[in-house]
N, C-alpha and C positions, 0 to 999 in steps of 0.2 A: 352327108352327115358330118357335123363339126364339134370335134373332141378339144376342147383347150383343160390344160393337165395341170391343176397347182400341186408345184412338188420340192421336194431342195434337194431332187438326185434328177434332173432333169438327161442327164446321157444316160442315163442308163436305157431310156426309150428308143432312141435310134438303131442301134443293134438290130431291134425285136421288130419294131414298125415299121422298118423300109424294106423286110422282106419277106418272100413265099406272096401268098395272096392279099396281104396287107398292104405289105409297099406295094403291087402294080393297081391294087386298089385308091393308091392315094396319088398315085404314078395316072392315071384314068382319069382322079377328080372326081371319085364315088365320094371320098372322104376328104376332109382335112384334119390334119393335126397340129396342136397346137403348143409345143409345152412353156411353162411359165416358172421360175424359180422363183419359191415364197423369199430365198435371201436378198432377192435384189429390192424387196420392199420392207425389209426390214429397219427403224430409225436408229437400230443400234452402230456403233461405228466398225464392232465388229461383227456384222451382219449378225447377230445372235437372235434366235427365232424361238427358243425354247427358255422357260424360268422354271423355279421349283415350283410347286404345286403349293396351294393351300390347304395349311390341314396337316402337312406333312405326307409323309410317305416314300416312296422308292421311285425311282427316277425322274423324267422331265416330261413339261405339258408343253407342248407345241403354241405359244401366244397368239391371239387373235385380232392385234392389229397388221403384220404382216401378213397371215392370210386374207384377212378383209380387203385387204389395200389390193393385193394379187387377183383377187375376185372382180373389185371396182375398175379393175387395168383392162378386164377383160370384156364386161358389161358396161362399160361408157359408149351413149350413143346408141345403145340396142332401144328398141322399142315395144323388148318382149323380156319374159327372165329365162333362159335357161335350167333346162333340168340339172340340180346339183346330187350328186353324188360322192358321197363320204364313202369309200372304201374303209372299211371297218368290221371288227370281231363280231361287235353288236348288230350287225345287219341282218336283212335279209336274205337268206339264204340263194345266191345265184343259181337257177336250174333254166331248162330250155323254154318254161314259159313262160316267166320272168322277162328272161332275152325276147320275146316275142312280141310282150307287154311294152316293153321300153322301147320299142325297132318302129314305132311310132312316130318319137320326138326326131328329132333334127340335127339337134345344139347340146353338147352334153357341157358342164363343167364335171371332173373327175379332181376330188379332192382325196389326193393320200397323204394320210398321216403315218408321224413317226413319234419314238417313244411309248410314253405312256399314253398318246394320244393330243386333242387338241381341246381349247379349252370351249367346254359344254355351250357357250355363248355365242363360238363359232356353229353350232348344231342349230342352234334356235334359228342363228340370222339367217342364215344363208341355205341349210341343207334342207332340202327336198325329201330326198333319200337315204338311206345307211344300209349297204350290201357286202357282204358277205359271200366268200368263195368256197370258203369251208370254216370247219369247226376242229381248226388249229391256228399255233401264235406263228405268224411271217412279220418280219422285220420292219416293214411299211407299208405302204398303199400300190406301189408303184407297180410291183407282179399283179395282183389282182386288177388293177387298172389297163392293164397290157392282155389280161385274160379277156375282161368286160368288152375292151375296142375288138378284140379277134370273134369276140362272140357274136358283137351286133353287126359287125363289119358284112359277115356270111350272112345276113339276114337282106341287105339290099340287094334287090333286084339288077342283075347284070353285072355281080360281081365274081358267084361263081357260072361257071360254062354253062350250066342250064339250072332250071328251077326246080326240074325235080332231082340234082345233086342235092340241092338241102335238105327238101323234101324228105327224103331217103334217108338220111343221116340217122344216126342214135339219138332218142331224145326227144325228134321233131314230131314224132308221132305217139311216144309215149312208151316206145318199144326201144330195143336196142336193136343194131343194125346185124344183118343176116353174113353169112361167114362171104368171103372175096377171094378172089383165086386167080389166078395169072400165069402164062407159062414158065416153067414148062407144066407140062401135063402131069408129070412124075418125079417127085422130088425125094429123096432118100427114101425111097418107096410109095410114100404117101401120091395118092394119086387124085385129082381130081373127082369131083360128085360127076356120075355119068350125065345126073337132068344136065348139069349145065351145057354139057355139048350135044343136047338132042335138037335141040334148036326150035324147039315146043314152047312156044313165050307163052301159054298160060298153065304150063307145068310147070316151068321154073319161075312164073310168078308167085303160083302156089307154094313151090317149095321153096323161098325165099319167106314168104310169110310165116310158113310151118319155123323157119329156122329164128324168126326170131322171134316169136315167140316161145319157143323152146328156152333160146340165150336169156331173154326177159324173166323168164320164169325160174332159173337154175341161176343166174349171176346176180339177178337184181329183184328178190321178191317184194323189195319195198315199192321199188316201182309196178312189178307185177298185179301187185296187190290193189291198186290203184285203177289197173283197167277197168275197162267192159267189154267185157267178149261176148260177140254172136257165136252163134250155135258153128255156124263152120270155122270160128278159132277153138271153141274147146273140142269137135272132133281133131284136129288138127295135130292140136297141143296132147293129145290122148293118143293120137297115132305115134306118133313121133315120141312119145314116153315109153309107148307099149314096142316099139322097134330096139327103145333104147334096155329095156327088159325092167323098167321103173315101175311101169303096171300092174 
C-alpha cells in the first residue's frame, strides 16, 4: 500500500511513521511513504502557498496551483489515478468500516490542509474523498493523515502477528474489545477473572463475548444500538446485567 502525503509540515511524519508497527511495516515493504511539500511547488519567490480569500473573511485559503503541481509530481507517468483524500472537517466521518472500505485500494494521495482550508477548485479537480477523524477543529490535515495510515496500515494482511489480532480488535466487529489481563495475577488486590486461568477455551471464549458486549452496550450505546444480536447475545448481555444487579 502507497501513501504519498501533500503537506507544508512534512517532518512532522517521520516521528510517527518509522515507529511501533508502522515503521517495521514500511521497514518489510507492506507500505511505502511518501511525503511531498506543497512549498516546494509553489511559483512565489517566497514559497507562499496561501492568499486571502474572496469575499473577505478571516484568515488564509491554501492556493491551488501549488497543490495541483504537488499532485502532477506525484501522478506523472501513473497509468491509473489514485484515490485522493482531503483530510478535512467536512468529511466523512472515519470509523472501522470506512477503514475497511478504503483497505481495497493500493495508492493513496493524502491531502492536508491548513488554515482556512484550500481553495474549493482544489476539491472538484482532484479529490476523491473528504474524511474526517472527528467533530472538532485540529490545526491541519497532517494528525489525521498519520491516524488514516495507522488505520489502514493494520488492515494488510502479514502486518500484524496474526489475522485474528485484528480480527479481535474494537470496532472490527462492531463491538468493543473484551477486558485483557496479564501478570501478575494480583495487583493492589484486584485479582484476575478465574475463567481465564481454567483453561476451558470455550468458557472463556464465551465469557469474552459476554464482556464485550456488556462494554458495548454501557461505553458505546450508539454503536450498541446498531447491532443484531442472536438470541445467545441477549441471554448473555442479560446474564452479565443481571450479575451486575442492572436487572
Amino acid at each position: 500500500m502507497r501513501f504519498d502525503i501533500l503537506t507544508l509540515f512534512p517532518d512532522m511524519f517521520p516521528p510517527v511513521l518509522n515507529e511501533s508497527i508502522i515503521g517495521r511495516a514500511k521497514q518489510d515493504g507492506f507500505i511505502k511513504i511518501n511525503t511531498v511539500n506543497i512549498r516546494d511547488f509553489s511559483r512565489d519567490k517566497h514559497r507562499k502557498t496561501d492568499d486571502y480569500p474572496y469575499g473577505g473573511g478571516n484568515g488564509m485559503v491554501m492556493m491551488a496551483q501549488p497543490i495541483y503541481d504537488a499532485y502532477l509530481s506525484v501522478t506523472e507517468g501513473l497509468s491509473y489515478k489514485p484515490k485522493v483524500i482531503y483530510l478535512s472537517p467536512q468529511g466523512k466521518l472515519l470509523n472501522q468500516e470506512l477503514v475497511n472500505e478504503l483497505s481495497t485500494c493500493d495508492h493513496f494521495i493524502l491531502l492536508c490542509g491548513h488554515y482556512e482550508g484550500v481553495d474549493e477548485r482544489i476539491i472538484e479537480e482532484i479529490v476523491d474523498e473528504e474524511i474526517s477523524i472527528g467533530d472538532y477543529v485540529l490545526t491541519g490535515g497532517e494528525l489525521p493523515a498519520m491516524v488514516l495510515i495507522d488505520a489502514l496500515t493494520r488492515t494488510i494482511p502479514g502486518v500484524l502477528a496474526s489475522k485474528d489480532s485484528y480480527l479481535e480488535e474494537s470496532h472490527n466487529n462492531g463491538l468493543l474489545e473484551y477486558p485483557q489481563y496479564t501478570r501478575p495475577y494480583e495487583f493492589n488486590g484486584r485479582k484476575v477473572p478465574d475463567i481465564l486461568l481454567s483453561g476451558h477455551h470455550a468458557n472463556i471464549k464465551r465469557w469474552r463475548r459476554q464482556q464485550s458486549l456488556l462494554r458495548t452496550y454501557k461505553k458505546r450505546p450508539d454503536l450498541f444500538n446498531k447491532l443484531e444480536l442472536s438470541e445467545e447475545d441477549r441471554k448473555l448481555l442479560h446474564e452479565a446485567l443481571n450479575n451486575e444487579g442492572n436487572v
